[in-house]
C-alpha positions, 0 to 999 in steps of 0.5 A: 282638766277644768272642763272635766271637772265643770262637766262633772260638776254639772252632771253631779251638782244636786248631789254634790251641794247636799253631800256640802250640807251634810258635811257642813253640819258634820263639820259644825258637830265635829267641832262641838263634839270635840268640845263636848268630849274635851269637856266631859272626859276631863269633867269626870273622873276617869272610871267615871267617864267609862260608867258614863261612855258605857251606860250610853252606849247600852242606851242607843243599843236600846233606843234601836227598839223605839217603835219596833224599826217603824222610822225605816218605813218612815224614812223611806216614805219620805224619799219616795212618796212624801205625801205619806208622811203623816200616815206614818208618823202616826203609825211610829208614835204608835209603835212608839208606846207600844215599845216603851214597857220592852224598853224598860224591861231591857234597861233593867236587865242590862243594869242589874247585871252590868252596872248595879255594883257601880251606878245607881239605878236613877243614874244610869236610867237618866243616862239611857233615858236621854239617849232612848227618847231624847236624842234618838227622837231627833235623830228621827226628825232628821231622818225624815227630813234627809228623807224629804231631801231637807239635808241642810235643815237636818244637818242643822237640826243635828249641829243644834242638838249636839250645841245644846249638849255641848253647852250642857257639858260647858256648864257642867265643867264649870259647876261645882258639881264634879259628880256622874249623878250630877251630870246624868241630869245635866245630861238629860235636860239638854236632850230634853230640850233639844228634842222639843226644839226638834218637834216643835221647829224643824218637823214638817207640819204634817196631818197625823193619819191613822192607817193600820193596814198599811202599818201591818204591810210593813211590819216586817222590815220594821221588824227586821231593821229595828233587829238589825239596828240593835245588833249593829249597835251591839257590835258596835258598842257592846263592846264598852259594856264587856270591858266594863264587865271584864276591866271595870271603870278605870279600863272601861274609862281609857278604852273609851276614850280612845273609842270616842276619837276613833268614832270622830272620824266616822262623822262625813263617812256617814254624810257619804253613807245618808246619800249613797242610800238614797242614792241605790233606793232610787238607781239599784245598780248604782255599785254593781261594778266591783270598780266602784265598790273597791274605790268607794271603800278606798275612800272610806278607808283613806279618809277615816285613816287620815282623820285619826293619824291627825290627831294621834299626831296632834296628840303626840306633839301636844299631849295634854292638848284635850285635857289632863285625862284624856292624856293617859290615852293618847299615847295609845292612839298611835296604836291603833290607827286602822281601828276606825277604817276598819269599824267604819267599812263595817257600818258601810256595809250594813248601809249597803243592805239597808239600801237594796232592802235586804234588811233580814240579810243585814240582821244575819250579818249583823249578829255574826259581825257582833259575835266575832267582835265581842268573842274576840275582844273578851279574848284580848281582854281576858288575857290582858288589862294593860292597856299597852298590851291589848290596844295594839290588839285592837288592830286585829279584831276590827281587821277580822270583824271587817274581813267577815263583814266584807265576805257576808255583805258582798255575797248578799248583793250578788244578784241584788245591786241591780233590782228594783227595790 
């Protein structure tokens, strides 16, 4: 058995020492998540934290049309060939500019017809702002440098922005300023800086060159991954937005706490998520055996259930353990234990068909997994907003979103898991 496990260890190592990277940052965020959450939810009033929780989400559903996708030809040019790298970030600042006048144009729509009756308009644009610019350009820095296998520099990058926030909300908690609108610049300003320390610190030091013609080659998987990222983050946070529509902010403010300690697990799935990628980029039949596929989604099933039954129990032992609102939630978690299995296998699968580039396939899924998701939820909700009632439902409606994402994912790959991308 320890011969085994050194053999294994030894045919394994490179990926195993970054898969420790990855999930050593992702411990450090989890951590200062959990504090910048504690914060945040108990900082706010309960209806508060539900404008906040929602304006967010609707600002990283947006933030997917940055550069109109150019950071997939980013990302995979840094895996394959880094010597491309500053070509193509020339090409995403571009797109970049191009994108902001659609940007703004989305942020209105969604405010007027969301959150014109309970946010003001300065509000909710420091809100989306900060994670639109802010904190998805970190996330593009450490893209690139997981791409560039710099997977402890990216974790870093990450622990260190989401500690600035965490700060942020430290700060805030202990102001006197117990208000959404104080808290919109607390929070832009922490995203402000660290996207500064990501730019000026942890960017490689590239030659910006500019290349239209190899742009224009991949306009369309840029095209189609930034419209397969926005309807992925549709269907996995439009969902806040439609019980604010239908709840208002004190529904709105209990669901998504119990969103939020769902979305906690996710954190080392997407460490395992970053690497299989790579992984498939550079080996296509790396999953090609339905052996591998049921045991990979074991794993993901099993871990993301263990991590919130922890703290569901921790919870109904200690139920003021994460604050005195959080606690008006936490007798739901119980509730809703397969939830985060679940929406995680489904962020799985649309990894999957990123990695094998069948990106307009994964935008197809994508928009028939976000129509179930938010055609059902309006359904529980529409039928009830006691909390008692529709968290249990919340079971099925992942559980039916997850089975459509099973059958369309697997029948893409069929052919597919073996090609050379």
């Amino acid at each position: 058995m320890i011969y085994f496990a050194k053999t294994l260890y030894a045919r394994h190592s490179s990926v195993i020492h970054a898969y420790l990277s990855m999930t050593g940052g992702s411990a450090g965020r989890l951590v200062l998540s959990l504090v910048y959450f504690i914060c945040i939810a108990n900082g706010l009033s309960v209806a508060e934290f539900g404008l906040f929780a929602t304006a967010s989400a609707a600002g990283i559903m947006i933030s997917r049309v940055l550069a109109f996708g150019f950071m997939s030809p980013l990302y995979r040019v840094a895996t394959v060939k880094p010597r491309l790298v500053g070509t193509y970030t020339a090409g995403f600042v571009a797109g970049a500019v191009l994108s902001l006048p659609l940007i703004a144009i989305l942020s209105l729509a969604i405010y007027y017809a969301v959150f014109a009756r309970d946010m003001a308009l300065g509000i909710f644009l420091a809100l989306v702002a900060a994670e639109i610019i802010c904190w998805r350009g970190l996330e593009v820095v450490a893209i690139v440098l997981n791409g560039l296998g710099r997977f402890g520099r990216a974790a870093l990058l990450v622990v260190i922005g989401t500690g600035i926030r965490t700060a942020a909300a430290l700060g805030f908690s202990f102001s006197h300023w117990a208000s959404l609108e104080a808290w919109s610049l607390f929070y832009l300003a922490a995203n402000g800086v660290a996207l500064l320390i990501a730019i000026v610190w942890f960017f490689p030091k590239v030659r910006l060159r500019w290349r239209p013609e190899l742009y224009i080659h991949r306009w369309v998987d840029s095209v189609s991954v930034a419209g397969a990222e926005v309807l992925f983050y549709i269907q996995s946070e439009f969902d806040k937005i439609a019980v604010l529509a239908i709840g208002g902010p004190q529904v709105s403010g209990i669901y998504a706490i119990i969103m939020r300690l769902a979305d906690l697990t996710a954190l080392p799935v997407r460490s395992f998520n970053t690497l299989l990628v790579q992984k498939i980029m550079r080996t296509p039949g790396t999953i090609s055996s339905w052996r591998t596929r049921i045991t990979i989604e074991t794993l993901v099933s099993a871990i993301s259930f263990i991590a919130i039954a922890a703290m569901a129990i921790y919870l109904w032992i200690f139920p003021r353990g994460l604050g005195n609102n959080v606690a008006e939630a936490a007798p739901y978690l119980m509730a809703v234990l397969l939830v985060p299995s679940f929406r995680n296998l489904v962020e799985y699968h649309s990894e999957l068909l990123y990695a094998i580039g069948r990106t307009v396939r994964r935008m197809f899924n994508l928009l028939i997994a976000g129509v179930v998701k938010v055609g059902l939820l309006a359904a529980v909700f529409t039928a009830s907003t006691d909390v008692s009632n529709w968290a249990p439902l919340l079971n099925g409606v992942y559980l039916a979103l997850y089975g459509a994402s099973f059958a369309l994912t697997y029948s893409a790959l069929r052919g597919d898991a073996g090609r050379v991308i």
